[in-house]
KOLPA-418647 format. One record per residue (C-alpha): x, y, z; residue in one letter. Coordinates in steps of 0.25 Angstrom, whole numbers. Layout:
<node east="X" north="Y" up="Z" r="A"/>
...
END
This chain:
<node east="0" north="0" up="0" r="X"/>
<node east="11" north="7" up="3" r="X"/>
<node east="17" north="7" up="-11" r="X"/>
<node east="2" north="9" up="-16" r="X"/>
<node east="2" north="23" up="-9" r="X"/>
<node east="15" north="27" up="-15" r="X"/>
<node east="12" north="24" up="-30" r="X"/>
<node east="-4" north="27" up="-31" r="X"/>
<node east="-4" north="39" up="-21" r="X"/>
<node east="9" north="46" up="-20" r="X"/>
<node east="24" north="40" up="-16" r="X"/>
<node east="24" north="53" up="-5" r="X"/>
<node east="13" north="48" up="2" r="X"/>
<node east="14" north="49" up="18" r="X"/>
<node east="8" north="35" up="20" r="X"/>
<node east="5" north="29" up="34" r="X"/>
<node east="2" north="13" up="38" r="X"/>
<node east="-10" north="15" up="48" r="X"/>
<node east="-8" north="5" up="59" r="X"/>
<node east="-24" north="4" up="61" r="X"/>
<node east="-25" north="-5" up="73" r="X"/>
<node east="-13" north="1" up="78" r="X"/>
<node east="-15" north="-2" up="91" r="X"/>
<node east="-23" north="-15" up="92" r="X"/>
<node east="-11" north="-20" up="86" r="X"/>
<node east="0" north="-14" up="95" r="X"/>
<node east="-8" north="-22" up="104" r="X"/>
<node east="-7" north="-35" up="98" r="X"/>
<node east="1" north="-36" up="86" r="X"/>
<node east="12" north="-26" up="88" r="X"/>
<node east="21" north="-36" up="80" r="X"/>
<node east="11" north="-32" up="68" r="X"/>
<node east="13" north="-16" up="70" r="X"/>
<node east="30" north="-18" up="71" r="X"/>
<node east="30" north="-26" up="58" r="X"/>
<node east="23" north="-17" up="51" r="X"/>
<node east="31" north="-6" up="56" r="X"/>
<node east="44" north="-10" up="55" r="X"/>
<node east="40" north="-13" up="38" r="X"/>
<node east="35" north="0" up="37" r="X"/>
<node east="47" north="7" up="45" r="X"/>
<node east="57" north="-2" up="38" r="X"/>
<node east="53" north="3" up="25" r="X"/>
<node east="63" north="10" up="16" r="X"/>
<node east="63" north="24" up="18" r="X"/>
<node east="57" north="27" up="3" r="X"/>
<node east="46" north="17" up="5" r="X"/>
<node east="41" north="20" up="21" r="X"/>
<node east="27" north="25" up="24" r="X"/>
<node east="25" north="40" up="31" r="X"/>
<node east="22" north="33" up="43" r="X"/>
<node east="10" north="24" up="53" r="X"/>
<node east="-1" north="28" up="57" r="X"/>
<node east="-11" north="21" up="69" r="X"/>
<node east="-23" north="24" up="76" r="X"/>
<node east="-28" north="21" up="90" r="X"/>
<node east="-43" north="23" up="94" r="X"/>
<node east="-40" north="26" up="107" r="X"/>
<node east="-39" north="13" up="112" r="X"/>
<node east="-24" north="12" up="115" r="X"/>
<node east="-18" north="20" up="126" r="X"/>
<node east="-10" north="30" up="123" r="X"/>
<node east="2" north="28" up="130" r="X"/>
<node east="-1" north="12" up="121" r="X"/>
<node east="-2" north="22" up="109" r="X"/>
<node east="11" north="30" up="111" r="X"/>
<node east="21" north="18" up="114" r="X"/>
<node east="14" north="10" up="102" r="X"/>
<node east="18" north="22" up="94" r="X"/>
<node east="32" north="26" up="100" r="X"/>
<node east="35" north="11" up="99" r="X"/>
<node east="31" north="12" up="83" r="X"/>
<node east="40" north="23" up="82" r="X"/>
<node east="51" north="16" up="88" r="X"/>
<node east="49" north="6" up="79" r="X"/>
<node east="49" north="13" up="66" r="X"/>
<node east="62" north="21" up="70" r="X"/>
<node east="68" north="8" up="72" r="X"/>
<node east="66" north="5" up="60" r="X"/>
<node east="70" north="16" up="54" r="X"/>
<node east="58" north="23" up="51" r="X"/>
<node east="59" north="36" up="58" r="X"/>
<node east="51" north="45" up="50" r="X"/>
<node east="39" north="36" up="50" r="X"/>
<node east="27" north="44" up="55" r="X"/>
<node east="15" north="41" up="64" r="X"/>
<node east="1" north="45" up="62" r="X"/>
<node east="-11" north="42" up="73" r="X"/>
<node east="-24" north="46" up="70" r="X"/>
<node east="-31" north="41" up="84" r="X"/>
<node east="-47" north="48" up="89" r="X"/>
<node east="-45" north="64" up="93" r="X"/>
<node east="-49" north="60" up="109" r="X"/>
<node east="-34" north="52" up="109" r="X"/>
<node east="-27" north="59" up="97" r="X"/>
<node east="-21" north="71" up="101" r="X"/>
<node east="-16" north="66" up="113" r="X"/>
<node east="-12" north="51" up="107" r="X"/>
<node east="-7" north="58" up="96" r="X"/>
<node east="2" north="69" up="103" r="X"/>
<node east="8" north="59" up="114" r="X"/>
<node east="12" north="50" up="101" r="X"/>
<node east="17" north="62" up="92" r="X"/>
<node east="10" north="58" up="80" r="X"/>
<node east="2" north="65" up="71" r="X"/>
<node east="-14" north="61" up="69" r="X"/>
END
């Protein structure tokens, strides 16, 4: 899909892989989440998306929320992916604050 993107939309797009069930799966199949990073983050350079995006409905705590994310971010540095960016749209009554405690945009 990736690929897809490049050659029928624009090579410049920002694309992002949206982690859906973000947090249901942190829960119980982080294996699933670490592999899927480490391909994206060990892309090459010239082929690597713009970043990840994940949602949570306010079901995780945020303190849950926050190491899930600074433990991604670890991750994709790791692996070299430094400039990789995170986007979290998440429901207005926990978004400003989840959103500012995490330092990503939404």
């Amino acid at each position: 899909k990736i690929d897809w993107v490049r050659a029928n939309l624009s090579p410049a797009s920002m694309i992002f892989v949206n982690f859906r069930d973000f947090s249901n799966c942190m829960k119980h199949h982080p294996d699933r989440i670490w592999r899927v990073l480490k391909y994206l983050a060990t892309l090459p350079p010239n082929e690597r998306i713009t970043g990840i995006a994940y949602e949570d409905m306010g079901k995780t705590l945020l303190d849950q929320l926050v190491a899930w994310t600074q433990a991604v971010r670890n991750e994709m540095i790791k692996f070299g992916w430094e400039d990789g960016q995170f986007y979290l749209p998440c429901p207005r009554a926990v978004g400003d604050d989840a959103r500012h405690q995490l330092g990503v945009p939404g």
